[in-house]
N, C-alpha and C positions, 0 to 999 in steps of 0.2 A: 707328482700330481698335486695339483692345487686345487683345495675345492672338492668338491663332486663333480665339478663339470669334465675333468679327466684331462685339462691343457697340461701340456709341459711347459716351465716357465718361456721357452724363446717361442712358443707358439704364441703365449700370450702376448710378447714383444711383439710382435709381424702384428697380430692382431690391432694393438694401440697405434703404431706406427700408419697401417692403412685408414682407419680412421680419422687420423689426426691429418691425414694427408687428403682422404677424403674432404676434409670438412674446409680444405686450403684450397682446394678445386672447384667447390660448391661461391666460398668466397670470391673468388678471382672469377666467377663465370657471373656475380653480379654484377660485381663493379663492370665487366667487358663490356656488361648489358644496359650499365647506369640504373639498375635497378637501386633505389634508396635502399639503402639497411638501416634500417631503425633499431636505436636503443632506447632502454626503458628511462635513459638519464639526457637534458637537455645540454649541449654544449656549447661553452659561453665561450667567445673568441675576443671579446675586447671589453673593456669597463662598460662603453655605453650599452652595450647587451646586458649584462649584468646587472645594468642601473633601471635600465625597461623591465626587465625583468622584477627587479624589487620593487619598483613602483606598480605593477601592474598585480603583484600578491598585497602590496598595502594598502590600494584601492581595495582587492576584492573583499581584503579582511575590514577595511573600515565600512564597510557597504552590510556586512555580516553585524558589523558590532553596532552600525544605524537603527537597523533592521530590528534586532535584540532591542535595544533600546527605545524603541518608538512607542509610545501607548498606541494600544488595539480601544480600537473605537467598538464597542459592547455592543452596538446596534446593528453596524455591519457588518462585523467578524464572521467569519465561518469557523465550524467545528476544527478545519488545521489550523487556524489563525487562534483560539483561545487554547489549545494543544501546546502551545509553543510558550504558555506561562506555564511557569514552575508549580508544580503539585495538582496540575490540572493534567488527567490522559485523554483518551479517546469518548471513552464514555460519559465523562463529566462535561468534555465539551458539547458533546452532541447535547447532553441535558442542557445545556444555558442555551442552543441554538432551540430548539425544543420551546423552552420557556418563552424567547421571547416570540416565536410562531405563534403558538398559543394566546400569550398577553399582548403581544404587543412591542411596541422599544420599550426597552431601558427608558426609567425615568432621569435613574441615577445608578450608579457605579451599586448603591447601597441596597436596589433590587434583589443583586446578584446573591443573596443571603437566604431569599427564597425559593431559590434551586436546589433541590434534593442534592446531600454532598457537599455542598458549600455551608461550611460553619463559619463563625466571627474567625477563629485561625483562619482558616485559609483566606477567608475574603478581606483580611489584614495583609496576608502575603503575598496577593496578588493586587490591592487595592491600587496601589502607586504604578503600573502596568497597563489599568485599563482607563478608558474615557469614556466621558456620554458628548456625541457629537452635538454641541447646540446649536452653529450654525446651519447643520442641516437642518434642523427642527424650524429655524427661526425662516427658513426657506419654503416649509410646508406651512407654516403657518401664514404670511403673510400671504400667500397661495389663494386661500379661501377667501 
C-alpha cells in the first residue's frame, strides 16, 4: 500500500501511464484541429525576431524612463501624475490638487511648501521633478 489511498504500486503504474497517454491524445486532437497551443514563453526562430523583439522592450523601457524623467507641470498634474514623485502617496497628492482648486495655479514650484505635508525636505526632493508651465500662462494672459 502506498499512501492511504490503498494503490498497489503497478495500479499506480496503469494509473500515470493513462494519463500521460491521455494528455498525448488531448495533444494530437489539437494540433488535427489547428487549434493554437499557447505557451507562457515567446519563440524566436531567427535573429531578426529576436532583434524586433529587443527593440521593441528598449523602446518600451526608454518611453518608461522618458516618462520618469519628464517634469510634471504642478498646475496640470492630477493627483496620479504628482503620486508618481518620490515621497509623495495618494493623499499628499490629492492635498496639492486640492490646493491649487482652492488657490488657484501654482505661481511657483516654491507654493508647493504651503500644502499641508510638504516641508522644505520633501519639497527639496521633489523640486527638480516639477515645473510651473509659463507658456500656458503667457497664453492666458495675452488672452484678456
Amino acid at each position: 500500500m502506498i499512501g492511504d489511498f490503498g494503490f498497489r504500486p503497478r495500479t499506480l503504474v496503469w494509473l500515470m501511464v493513462i494519463a500521460f497517454a491521455a494528455g498525448l491524445a488531448i495533444r494530437g486532437v489539437q494540433v488535427a484541429r489547428n487549434h493554437e497551443i499557447r505557451y507562457p514563453l515567446t519563440v524566436v526562430e531567427n535573429n531578426g525576431d529576436a532583434g524586433a523583439l529587443k527593440a521593441r522592450a528598449d523602446s518600451i523601457m526608454a518611453a518608461r524612463v522618458a516618462r520618469e524623467n519628464t517634469p510634471i507641470n504642478i498646475n496640470t498634474a492630477t493627483a496620479a501624475d504628482f503620486d508618481r514623485l518620490d515621497g509623495i502617496g495618494p493623499v499628499l497628492s490629492r492635498r496639492m490638487v486640492e490646493y491649487r482648486e482652492q488657490h488657484g495655479p501654482y505661481k511657483s514650484v516654491d507654493e508647493l511648501d504651503n500644502v499641508s505635508g510638504i516641508g522644505p525636505k520633501r519639497l527639496a526632493a521633489i523640486r527638480e521633478r516639477c515645473t510651473v508651465d509659463t507658456a500656458r500662462k503667457l497664453e492666458i494672459g495675452n488672452a484678456k
